[in-house]
C-alpha positions in Angstrom: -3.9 -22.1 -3.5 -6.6 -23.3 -1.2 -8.2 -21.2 1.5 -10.2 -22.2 4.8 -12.6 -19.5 5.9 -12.1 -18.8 9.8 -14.5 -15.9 11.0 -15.5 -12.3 10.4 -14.0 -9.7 11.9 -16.0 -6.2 12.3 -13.7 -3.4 11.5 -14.1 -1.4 14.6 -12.7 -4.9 16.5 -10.0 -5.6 14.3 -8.8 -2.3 14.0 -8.5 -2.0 18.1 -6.6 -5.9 18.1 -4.2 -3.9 15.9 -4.1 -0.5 17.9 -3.9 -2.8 21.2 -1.4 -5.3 19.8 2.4 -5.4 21.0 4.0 -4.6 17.4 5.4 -1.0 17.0 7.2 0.2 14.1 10.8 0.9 14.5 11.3 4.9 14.1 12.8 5.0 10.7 16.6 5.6 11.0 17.1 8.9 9.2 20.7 8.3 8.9 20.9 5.2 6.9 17.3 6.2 5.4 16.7 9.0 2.8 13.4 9.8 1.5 12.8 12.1 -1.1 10.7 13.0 -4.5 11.0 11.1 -7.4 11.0 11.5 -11.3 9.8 9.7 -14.1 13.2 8.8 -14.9 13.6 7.1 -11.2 11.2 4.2 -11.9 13.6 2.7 -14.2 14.8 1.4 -10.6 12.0 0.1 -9.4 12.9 -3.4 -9.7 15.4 -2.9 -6.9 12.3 -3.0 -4.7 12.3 -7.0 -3.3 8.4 -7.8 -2.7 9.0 -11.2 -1.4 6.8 -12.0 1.6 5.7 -15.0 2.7 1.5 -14.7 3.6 -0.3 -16.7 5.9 -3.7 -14.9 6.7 -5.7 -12.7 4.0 -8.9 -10.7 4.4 -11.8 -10.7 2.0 -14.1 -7.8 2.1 -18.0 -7.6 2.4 -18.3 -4.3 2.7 -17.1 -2.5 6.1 -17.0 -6.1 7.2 -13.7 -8.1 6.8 -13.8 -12.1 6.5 -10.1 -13.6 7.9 -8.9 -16.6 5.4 -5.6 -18.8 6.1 -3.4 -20.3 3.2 0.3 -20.5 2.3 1.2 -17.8 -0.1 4.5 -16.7 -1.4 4.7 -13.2 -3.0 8.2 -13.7 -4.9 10.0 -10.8 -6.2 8.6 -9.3 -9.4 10.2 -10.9 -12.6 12.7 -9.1 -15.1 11.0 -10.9 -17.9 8.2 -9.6 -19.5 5.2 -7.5 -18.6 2.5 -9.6 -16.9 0.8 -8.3 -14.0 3.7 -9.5 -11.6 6.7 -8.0 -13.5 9.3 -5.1 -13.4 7.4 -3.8 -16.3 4.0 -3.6 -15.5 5.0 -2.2 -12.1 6.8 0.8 -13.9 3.7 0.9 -16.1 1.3 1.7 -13.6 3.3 4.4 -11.6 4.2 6.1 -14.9 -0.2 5.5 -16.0 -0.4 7.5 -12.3 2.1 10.2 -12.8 1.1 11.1 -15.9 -2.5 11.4 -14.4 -0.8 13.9 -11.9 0.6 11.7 -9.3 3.2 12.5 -6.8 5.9 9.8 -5.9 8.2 9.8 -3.4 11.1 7.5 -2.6 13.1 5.7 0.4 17.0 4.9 -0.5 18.9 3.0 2.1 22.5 4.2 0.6 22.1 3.9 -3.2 19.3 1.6 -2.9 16.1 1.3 -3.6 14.2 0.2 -1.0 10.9 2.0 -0.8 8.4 4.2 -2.7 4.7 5.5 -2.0 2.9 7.2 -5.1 -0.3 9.7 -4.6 -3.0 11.0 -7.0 -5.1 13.8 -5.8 -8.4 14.9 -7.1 -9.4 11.2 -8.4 -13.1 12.4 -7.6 -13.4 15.5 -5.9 -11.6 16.5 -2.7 -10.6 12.6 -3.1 -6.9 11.4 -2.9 -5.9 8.5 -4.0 -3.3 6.2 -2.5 -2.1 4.4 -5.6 1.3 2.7 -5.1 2.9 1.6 -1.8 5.6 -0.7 -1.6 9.1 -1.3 1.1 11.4 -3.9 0.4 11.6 -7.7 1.8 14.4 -6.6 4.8 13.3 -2.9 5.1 9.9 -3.6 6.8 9.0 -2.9 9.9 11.4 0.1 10.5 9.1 3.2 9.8 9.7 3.3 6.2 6.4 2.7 4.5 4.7 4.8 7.8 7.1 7.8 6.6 5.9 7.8 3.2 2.3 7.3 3.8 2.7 10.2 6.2 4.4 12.3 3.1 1.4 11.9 0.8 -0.9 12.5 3.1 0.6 15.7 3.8 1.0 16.2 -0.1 -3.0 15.7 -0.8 -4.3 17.6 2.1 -2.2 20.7 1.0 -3.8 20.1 -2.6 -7.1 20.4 -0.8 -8.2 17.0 -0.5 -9.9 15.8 2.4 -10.2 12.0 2.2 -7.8 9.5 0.5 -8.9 5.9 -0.5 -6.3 3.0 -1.0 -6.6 -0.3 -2.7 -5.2 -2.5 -0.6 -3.6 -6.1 -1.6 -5.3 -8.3 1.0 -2.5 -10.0 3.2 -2.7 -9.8 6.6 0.2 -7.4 7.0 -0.6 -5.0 4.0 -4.4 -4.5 5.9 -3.3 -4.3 9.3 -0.8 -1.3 8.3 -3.5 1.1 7.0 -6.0 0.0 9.9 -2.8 1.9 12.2 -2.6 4.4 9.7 -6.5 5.2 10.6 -7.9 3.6 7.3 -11.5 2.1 7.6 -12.9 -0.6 4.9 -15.3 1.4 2.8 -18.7 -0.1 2.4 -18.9 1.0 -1.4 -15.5 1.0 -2.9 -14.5 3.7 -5.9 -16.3 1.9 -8.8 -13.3 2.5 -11.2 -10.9 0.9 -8.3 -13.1 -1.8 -7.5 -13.1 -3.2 -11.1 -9.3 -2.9 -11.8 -8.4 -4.7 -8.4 -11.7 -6.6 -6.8 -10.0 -9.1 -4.1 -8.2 -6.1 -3.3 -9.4 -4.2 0.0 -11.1 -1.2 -0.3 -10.2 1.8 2.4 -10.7 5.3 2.9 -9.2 7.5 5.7 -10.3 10.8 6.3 -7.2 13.7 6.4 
């Protein structure tokens, strides 16, 4: 995978592009959409969840300041075969490592699918919430679904008293440009314990 670097992009511009830019969410259909808490038992299912996306534009972070890159990336869907990093398996690894550290999850079912699911930690550092797992299926983007749950966890840490959440974000284009309209800034020193599990990722904080 080769990339071409294009130009930086200072936060405070990008994020008004993004806040000026024609897209809108869809509201999210409440009828054919249910959202509601899940169990540990639940991420058996997670591999219901289609990640596909094609990615054409990712961001690399220098601090608050966000460098654009082009390429031609698939994401496919994560593999029922073993328990690399890209699997079923690891998936359900990680939000069971975060529940067990007291993580909340919640969980968007279109019918008896599973199409969505957001996962919070508070109290990673103090009056700190993390965001640690956020993921809406290839075909369910776009229609208010990940906005909903995002909206749910933040509600969840600030009634646990936190006052700032921080998210790790996976770099494409489309994964950045959602928390920048969720009012999440690029942090200039990430969580040191984030940064050295996921350091291409970027690194965001929002204040709640």
């Amino acid at each position: 995978m080769t990339f071409i670097r294009l130009r930086s992009v200072e936060p405070e511009i990008l994020a008004g592009v993004v806040m000026a830019g024609a897209w809108k969410p869809e509201a999210m259909d409440e009828r054919s959409i249910a959202c509601r808490p899940l169990i540990a038992s639940d991420l058996e299912r997670i591999g219901e969840i289609d990640r596909t996306e094609r990615i054409e534009l990712l961001f690399v972070q220098h601090g608050t300041r966000l460098d654009e890159r082009v390429g031609d990336f698939h994401a496919s869907p994560w593999s029922s075969q073993g328990d690399g990093e890209h699997s079923v398996a690891h998936q359900r690894a990680e939000c069971e490592r975060h529940l067990k550290a007291g993580g909340i999850a919640r969980g968007a079912f279109a019918g008896e699918l599973f199409v969505g699911i957001g996962l919070v930690v508070p109290h990673v550092r103090p009056r700190i919430a993390q965001l640690a797992f956020l993921h809406v299926s290839n075909g369910y983007r776009r229609r208010g679904i990940g906005v909903h749950l995002v909206t749910e966890l933040e509600r969840l840490a600030r009634e646990l008293g936190d006052t700032e959440m921080v998210v790790s974000a996976t770099p494409s284009a489309n994964t950045v440009r959602f928390y920048l309209r969720r009012g999440f800034e690029p942090m200039a020193e990430p969580l040191p314990e984030l940064y050295e599990r996921e350091p291409e990722d970027v690194h965001m904080r929002k204040r709640l």
